[in-house]
Residue, then its C-alpha position, 0 to 999 in steps of 0.5 A: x454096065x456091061x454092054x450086051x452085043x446084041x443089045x448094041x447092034x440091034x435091028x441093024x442099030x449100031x449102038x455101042x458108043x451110046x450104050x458106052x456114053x451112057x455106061x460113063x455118067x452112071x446111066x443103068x439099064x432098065x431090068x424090067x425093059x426088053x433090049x430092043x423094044x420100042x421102050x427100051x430104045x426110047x429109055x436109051x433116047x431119053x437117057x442120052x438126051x439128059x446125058x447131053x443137058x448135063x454137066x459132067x463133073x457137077x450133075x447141073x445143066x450145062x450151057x446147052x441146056x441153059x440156053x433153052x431155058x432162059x430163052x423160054x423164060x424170057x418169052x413167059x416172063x413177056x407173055x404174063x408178066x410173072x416176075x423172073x429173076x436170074x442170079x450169075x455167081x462166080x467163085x473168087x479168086x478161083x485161079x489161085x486155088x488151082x495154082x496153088x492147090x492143083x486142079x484136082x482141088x478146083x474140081x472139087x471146090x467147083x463140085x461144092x459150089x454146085x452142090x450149095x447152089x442147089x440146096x438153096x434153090x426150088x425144084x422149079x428153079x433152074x441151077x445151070x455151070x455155065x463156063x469154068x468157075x461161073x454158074x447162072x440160075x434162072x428163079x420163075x416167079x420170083x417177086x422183086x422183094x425176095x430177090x436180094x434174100x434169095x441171093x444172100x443165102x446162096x452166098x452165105x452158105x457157100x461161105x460157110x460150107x469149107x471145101x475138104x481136099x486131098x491131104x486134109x486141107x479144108x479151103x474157105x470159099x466165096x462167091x460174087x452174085x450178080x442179078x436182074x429180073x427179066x422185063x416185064x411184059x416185054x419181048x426182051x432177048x436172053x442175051x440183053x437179060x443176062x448182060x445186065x446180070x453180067x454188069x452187077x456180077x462186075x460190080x459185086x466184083x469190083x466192091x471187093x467179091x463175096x457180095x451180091x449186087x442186083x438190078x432191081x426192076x423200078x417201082x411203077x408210079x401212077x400219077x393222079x391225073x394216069x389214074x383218073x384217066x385209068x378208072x374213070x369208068x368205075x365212078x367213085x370206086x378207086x381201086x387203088x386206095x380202096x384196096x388199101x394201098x398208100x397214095x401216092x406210091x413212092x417213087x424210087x431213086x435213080 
């Protein structure tokens, strides 16, 4: 984008270096926009506002930008108990492909990465790099039963998705899945959230990579006497086994 000096020192605005910052991710001038109008700033504002929740070599949302949404997840998930799940991945043995292969060929196995990350999820999930080789995805209103399919396709389809790098050479690449659903009706932190995810990221390392691992949330159990208590009101109707769900709900094991 060729930069227009007006444009850049407008209205005593010294503009340059953000017009330059956004010239660098790819952000083009609105033409239907007079330079200098309140739209036009503001189409400057918002773009220099997604530049910065962004990460530069795979397009996801950066740290910065992932912090802010796990913290408003974690106050949703409190504030109506609609289950959440966050899912971290790190790709294996990724310090022997830049050894071996250069960093060139790590930026392009993490850009691949990236990219099957984002094919696997919704447009209301939230895929975030949130360091070197490791990514984290936040997945609103994700029932505990879809957990363990959700995080199995991430993984298989980023093994079956070879990287293609300078010279021809094709790299087989896994990843290791870590997760666990946010507490429920809770005033949880995102830091407590993403440590237990963080734990099973570990242990899908240490069982051998290129596995997922989840925390899974247990099943609540009602006994007769809770129930009882519960619905003493409603007389002889039981809502529970009316509604057709089994009795006694099976309990899980620790």
């Amino acid at each position: 984008m060729a930069l227009n000096d007006d444009a850049a020192q407008l209205g005593g605005l010294r503009l340059d270096k953000a017009l330059n910052l956004l010239a660098q991710a790819g952000w083009a001038t609105p033409a239907d926009l007079e330079p200098g109008s309140t739209e036009w700033l503001q189409a400057v504002i918002d773009g220099l506002c997604d530049v910065s929740s962004r990460d530069a070599l795979t397009g996801l949302a950066n740290r910065r930008q992932f912090e802010g949404a796990i913290a408003r997840e974690v106050d949703r998930v409190a504030r109506n108990g609609e289950p959440a799940l966050l899912l971290v991945a790190d790709i294996d043995h990724f310090k022997k492909v830049n050894d071996t292969w250069g960093h060139a060929a790590g930026d392009e196995v993490i850009k691949s990465v990236a990219a099957c990350l984002q094919d696997c999820v919704r447009p209301m999930d939230l895929v975030a790099r949130i360091g070197g080789e490791e990514f984290a995805i936040i997945l609103p209103n994700c029932p505990p039963a879809f957990g363990q399919t959700v995080s199995e396709r991430i993984r298989q389809k980023v093994a079956a998705r070879p990287v293609a790098i300078v010279g021809g050479q094709q790299l087989s690449v896994t990843v290791s899945i870590g997760g666990a659903f946010a507490p429920q009706w809770v005033r949880s932190t995102p830091a407590f959230w993403s440590e237990r995810a963080d734990q099973q990221l570990y242990r899908a390392k240490a069982e051998g990579r290129n596995r997922t691992c989840l925390d899974m949330p247990p099943l609540t159990v009602v006994s007769a006497e809770e129930k009882g208590m519960l619905f003493s009101g409603f007389g002889q109707f039981d809502p529970i086994s009316d509604s057709g769900a089994g009795d006694p709900v099976p309990k899980t094991t620790e």
